[in-house]
N, C-alpha and C positions, 0 to 999 in steps of 0.2 A: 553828917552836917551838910546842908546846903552850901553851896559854893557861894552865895554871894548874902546869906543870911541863915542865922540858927534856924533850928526846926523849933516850933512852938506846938506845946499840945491845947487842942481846945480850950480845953480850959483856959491858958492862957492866953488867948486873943482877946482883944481889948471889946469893951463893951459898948460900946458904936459898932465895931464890930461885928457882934455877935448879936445885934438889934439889926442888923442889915441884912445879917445871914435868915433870922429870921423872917425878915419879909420877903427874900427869897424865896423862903420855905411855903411860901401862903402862893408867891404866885406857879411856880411848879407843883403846888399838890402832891400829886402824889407821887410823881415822879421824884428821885433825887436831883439834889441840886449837884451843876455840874463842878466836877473837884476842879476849876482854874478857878471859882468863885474863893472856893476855901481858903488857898494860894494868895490871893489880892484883898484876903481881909488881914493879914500881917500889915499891911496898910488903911486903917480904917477910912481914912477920908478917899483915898484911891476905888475901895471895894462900895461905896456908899456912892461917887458918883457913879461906877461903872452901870451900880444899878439900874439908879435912877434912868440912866442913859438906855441901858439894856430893852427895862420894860418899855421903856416909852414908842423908841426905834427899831427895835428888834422881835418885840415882843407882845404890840400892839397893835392890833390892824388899826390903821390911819387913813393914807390917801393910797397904798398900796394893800394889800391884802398878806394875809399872815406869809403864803406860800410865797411871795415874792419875796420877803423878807429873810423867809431862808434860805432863798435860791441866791440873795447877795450873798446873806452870811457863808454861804458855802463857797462861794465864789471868791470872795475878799478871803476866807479862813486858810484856805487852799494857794489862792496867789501869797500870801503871809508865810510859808509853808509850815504851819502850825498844825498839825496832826488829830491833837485832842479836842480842837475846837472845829476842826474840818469834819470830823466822826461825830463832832454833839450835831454840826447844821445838819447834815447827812441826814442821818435818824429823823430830824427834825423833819427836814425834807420830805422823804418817806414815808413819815405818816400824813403828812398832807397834802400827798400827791394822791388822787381817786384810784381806781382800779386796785388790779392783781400786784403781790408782792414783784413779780416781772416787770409790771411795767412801774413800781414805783423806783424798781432799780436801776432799770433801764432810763427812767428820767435826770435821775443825780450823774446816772455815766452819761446821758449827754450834757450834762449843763456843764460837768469839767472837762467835757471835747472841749466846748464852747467859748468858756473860761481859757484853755490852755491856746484857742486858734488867736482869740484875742491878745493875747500876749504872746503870741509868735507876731502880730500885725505890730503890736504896741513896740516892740525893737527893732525892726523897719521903721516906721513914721517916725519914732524918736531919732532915731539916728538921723533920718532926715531933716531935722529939723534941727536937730544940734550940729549939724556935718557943717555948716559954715557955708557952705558951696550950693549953689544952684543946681549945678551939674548931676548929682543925682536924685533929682524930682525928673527929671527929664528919663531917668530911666525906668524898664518894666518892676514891677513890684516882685513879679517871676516865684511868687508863693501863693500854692492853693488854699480855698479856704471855704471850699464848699458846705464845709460844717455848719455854717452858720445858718444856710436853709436847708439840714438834711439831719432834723433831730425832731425829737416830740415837743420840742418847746415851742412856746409862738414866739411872735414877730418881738410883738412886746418884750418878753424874758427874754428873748435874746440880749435883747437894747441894755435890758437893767445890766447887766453881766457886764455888756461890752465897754458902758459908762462907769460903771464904779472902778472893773477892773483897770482901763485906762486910766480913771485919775490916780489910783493907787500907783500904778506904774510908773504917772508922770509922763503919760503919751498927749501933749496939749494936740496936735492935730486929731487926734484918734477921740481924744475927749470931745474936741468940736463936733466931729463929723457926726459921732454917735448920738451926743442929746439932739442934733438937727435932725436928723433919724426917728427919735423916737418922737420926739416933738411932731414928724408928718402920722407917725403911728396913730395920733391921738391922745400921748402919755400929756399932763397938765406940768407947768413947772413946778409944782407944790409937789408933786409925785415925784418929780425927779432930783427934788432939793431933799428929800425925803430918802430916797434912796441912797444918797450921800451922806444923811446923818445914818442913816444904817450901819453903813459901809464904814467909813469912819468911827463910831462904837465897835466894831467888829476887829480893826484894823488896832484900835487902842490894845483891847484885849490881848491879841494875837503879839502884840510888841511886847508886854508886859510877862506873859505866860509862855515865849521865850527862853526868859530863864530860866523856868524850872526843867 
């Protein structure tokens, strides 16, 4: 038995439910649908908006394009440290990343260099900013971070990465610095408010599919 609820067999999940699994089913085709969807239909109205959220943010090119989307969801799934949902973006990733199986792999292992230098920054700034005292902004930051321009990614993915994963962390200067960053890149703020609704669907997920 599940630690914080019975197990249920299909059969038994409720029929909101299992109308929502179904449209699931329509937008992955023919891929299966990933088991944390299954997990959050024991909640029907929980697994019905996750959807609706999913497709829209995650799983619709909008003002960003599919691969960006996954390079969040990979990015938020992993900072979350949620496994199963860091191995669906992954894949996800992968395949819509161009080229050789090499470089689609080499692209996810730079974007969680990316991810992880970003949150090695985001607990510096944060500390700084919650530390009370002046006294250390005044000092060296004394942590490399050359990852940031020494990967296959552009300037742009970096940005999405550095912005979502900062707001998830709660890093406000690192959150500022980066969308005024991507903001010179050229990114629109519809892109970037976009990215956050990404990111936050993902981050929902990730809270939820915890417990299992």
């Amino acid at each position: 038995m599940h630690p914080y609820w019975p197990a249920r067999t299909p059969a038994e999940i409720d029929e909101k439910a299992q109308q929502t699994l179904s449209r699931l089913a329509e937008v992955f085709g023919t891929d299966s649908i990933p088991e944390f969807f299954h997990h959050m239909a024991i909640v029907p109205s929980f697994v019905n908006d996750y959807y609706m959220n999913f497709k829209k943010f995650c799983y619709t090119q909008g003002k960003l394009s599919l691969k960006d989307k996954a390079l969040i969801g990979l990015a938020v799934s992993h900072t979350a440290g949620v496994k199963s949902m860091t191995e669906f973006f992954a894949h996800r990733l992968r395949n819509l990343v161009e080229g050789s199986e090499s470089a689609q792999s080499q692209f996810v292992a730079d974007a969680l260099a990316v991810q992880a230098t970003c949150a090695m920054y985001n607990v510096f700034f944060k500390f700084r900013d919650l530390s009370g005292s002046d006294l250390f902004s005044g000092m060296p930051v004394g942590l490399r971070a050359h990852t940031f321009a020494g990967t296959s990614l552009t300037d742009t993915e970096v940005e999405l990465i550095n912005i979502t994963v900062s707001d998830v962390n709660g890093c406000k200067p690192c959150t500022e610095g980066h969308v005024a960053k991507a903001r010179q890149l050229g990114l629109a703020d519809e892109a970037i408010l976009e990215a956050i609704q990404c990111a936050a669907t993902v981050y929902a997920g990730c809270q939820f599919t915890k417990a299992l």
